[in-house]
Backbone bond lengths (Angstrom), bond angles and torsions (degrees), N, CA, C in turn:
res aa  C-N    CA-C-N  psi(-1)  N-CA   C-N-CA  omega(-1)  CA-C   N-CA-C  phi
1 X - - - 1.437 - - 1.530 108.59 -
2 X 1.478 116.51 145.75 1.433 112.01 -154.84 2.080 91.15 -136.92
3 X 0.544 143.98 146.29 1.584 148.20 -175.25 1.725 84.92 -147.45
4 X 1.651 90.67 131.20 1.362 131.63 176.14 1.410 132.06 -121.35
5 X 0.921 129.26 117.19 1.721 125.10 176.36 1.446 97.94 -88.43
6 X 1.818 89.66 134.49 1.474 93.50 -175.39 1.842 91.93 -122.19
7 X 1.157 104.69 154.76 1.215 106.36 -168.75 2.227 119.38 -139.22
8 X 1.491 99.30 79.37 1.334 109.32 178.43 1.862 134.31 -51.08
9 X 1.017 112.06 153.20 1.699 122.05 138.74 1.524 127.49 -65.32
10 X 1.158 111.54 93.96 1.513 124.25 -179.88 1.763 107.96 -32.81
11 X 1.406 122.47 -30.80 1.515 126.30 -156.50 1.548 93.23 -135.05
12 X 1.148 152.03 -28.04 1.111 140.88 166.96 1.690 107.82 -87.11
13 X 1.247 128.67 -39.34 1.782 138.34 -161.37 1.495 108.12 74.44
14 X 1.200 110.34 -4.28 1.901 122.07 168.75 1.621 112.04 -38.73
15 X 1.462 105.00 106.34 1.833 97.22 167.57 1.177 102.52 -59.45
16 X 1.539 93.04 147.19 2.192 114.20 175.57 1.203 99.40 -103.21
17 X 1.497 122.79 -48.34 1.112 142.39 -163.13 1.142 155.02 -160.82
18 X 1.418 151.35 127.02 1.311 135.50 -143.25 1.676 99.13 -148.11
19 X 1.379 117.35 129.04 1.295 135.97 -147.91 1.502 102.71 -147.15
20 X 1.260 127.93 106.10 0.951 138.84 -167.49 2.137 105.28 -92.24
21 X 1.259 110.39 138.38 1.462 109.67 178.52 1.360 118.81 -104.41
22 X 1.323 103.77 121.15 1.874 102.42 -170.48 1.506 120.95 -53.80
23 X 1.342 101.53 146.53 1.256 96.90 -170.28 1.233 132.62 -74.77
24 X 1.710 116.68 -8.71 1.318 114.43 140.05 1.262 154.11 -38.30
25 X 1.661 89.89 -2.69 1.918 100.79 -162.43 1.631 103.87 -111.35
26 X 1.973 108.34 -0.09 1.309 105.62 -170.15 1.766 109.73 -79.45
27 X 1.066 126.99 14.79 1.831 111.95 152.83 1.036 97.22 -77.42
28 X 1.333 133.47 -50.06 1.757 136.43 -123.39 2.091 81.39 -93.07
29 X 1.576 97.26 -48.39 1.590 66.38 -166.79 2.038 113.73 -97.46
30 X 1.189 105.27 25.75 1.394 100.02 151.09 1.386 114.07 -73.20
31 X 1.497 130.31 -41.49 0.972 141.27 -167.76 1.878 108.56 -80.25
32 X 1.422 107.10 -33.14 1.669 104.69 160.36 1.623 121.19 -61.68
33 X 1.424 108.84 -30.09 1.501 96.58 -168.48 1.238 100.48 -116.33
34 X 1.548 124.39 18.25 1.629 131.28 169.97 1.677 128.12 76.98
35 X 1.152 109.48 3.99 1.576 127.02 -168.15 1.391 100.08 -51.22
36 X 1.683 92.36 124.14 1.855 112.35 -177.93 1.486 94.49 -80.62
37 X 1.419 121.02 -44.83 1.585 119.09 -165.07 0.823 118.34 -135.70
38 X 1.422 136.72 140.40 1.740 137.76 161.52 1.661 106.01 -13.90
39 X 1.328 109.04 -51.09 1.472 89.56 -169.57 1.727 120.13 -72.16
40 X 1.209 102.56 -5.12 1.477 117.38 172.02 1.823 121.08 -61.58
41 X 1.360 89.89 -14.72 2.003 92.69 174.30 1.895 93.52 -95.48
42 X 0.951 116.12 -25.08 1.270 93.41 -169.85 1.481 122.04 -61.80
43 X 1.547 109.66 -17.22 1.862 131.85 -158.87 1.444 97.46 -80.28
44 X 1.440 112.96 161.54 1.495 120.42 170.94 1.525 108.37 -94.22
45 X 1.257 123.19 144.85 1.519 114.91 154.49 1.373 105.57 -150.53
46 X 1.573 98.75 145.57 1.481 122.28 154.12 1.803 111.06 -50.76
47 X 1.111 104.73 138.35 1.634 124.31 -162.86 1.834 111.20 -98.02
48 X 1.061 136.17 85.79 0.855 150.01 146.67 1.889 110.60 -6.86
49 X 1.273 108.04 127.91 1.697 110.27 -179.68 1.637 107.97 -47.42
50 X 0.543 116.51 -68.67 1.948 127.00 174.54 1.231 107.14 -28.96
51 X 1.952 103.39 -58.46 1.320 89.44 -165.89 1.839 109.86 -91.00
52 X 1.286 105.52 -14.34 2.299 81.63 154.31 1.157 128.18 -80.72
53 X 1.485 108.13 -11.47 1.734 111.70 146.01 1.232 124.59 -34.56
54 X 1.459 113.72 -56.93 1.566 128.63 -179.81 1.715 96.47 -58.38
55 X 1.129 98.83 -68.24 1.721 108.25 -167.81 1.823 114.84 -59.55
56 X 1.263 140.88 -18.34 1.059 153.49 147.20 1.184 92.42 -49.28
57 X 1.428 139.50 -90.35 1.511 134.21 -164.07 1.295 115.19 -37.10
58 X 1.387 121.87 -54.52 1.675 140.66 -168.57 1.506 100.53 -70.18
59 X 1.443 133.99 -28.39 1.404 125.87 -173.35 1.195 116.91 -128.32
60 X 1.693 117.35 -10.24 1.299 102.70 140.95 1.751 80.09 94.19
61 X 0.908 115.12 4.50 1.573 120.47 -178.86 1.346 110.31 -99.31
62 X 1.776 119.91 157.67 1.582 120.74 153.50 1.295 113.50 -119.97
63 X 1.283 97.28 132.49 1.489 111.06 -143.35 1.867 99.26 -127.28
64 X 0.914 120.19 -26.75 1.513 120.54 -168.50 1.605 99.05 -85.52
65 X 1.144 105.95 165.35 1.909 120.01 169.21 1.618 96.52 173.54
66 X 1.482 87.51 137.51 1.987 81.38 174.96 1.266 110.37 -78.67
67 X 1.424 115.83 -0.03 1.863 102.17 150.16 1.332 138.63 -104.12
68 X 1.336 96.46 23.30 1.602 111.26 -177.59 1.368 107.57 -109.58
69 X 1.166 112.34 144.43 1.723 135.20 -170.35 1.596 91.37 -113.36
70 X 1.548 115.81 117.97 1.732 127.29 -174.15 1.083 88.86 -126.65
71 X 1.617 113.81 109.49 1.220 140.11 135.55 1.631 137.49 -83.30
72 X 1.446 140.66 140.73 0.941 158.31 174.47 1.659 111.31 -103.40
73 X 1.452 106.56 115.02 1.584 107.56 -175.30 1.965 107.32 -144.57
74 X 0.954 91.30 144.91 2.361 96.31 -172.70 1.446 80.46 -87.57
75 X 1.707 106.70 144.70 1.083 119.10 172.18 1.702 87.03 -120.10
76 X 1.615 130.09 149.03 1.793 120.51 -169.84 2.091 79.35 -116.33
């Protein structure tokens, strides 16, 4: 299982970018995005400021823009 940050155009929905999170980081970020259950990695979510805070640090990526739409999605 592979979890990806996907990273949009607020006015087009155009991917910019797609940034994959090592797989070393999967305790730390069950515990960033709160997952009650296994089936909770499978879901998509919109990314909270804090938490591409977290994910900027971990990938070494820049990831925020106030016209970017940051999503989190499992690739299997």
């Amino acid at each position: 299982m592979k979890h990806v940050i996907e990273v949009f155009d607020k006015q087009t929905e155009e991917l910019l970018l797609s940034v994959e999170i090592p797989r070393n980081r999967h305790d730390k970020l069950a515990k960033l995005m709160d997952w009650q259950t296994v089936e909770d990695e499978f879901d998509g979510y919109d990314l909270s400021p804090e938490q591409v805070q977290t994910l900027e640090a971990w990938t070494g990526k820049s990831l925020k823009d106030a016209n970017h739409i940051v999503q989190l999605v499992c690739i299997e």
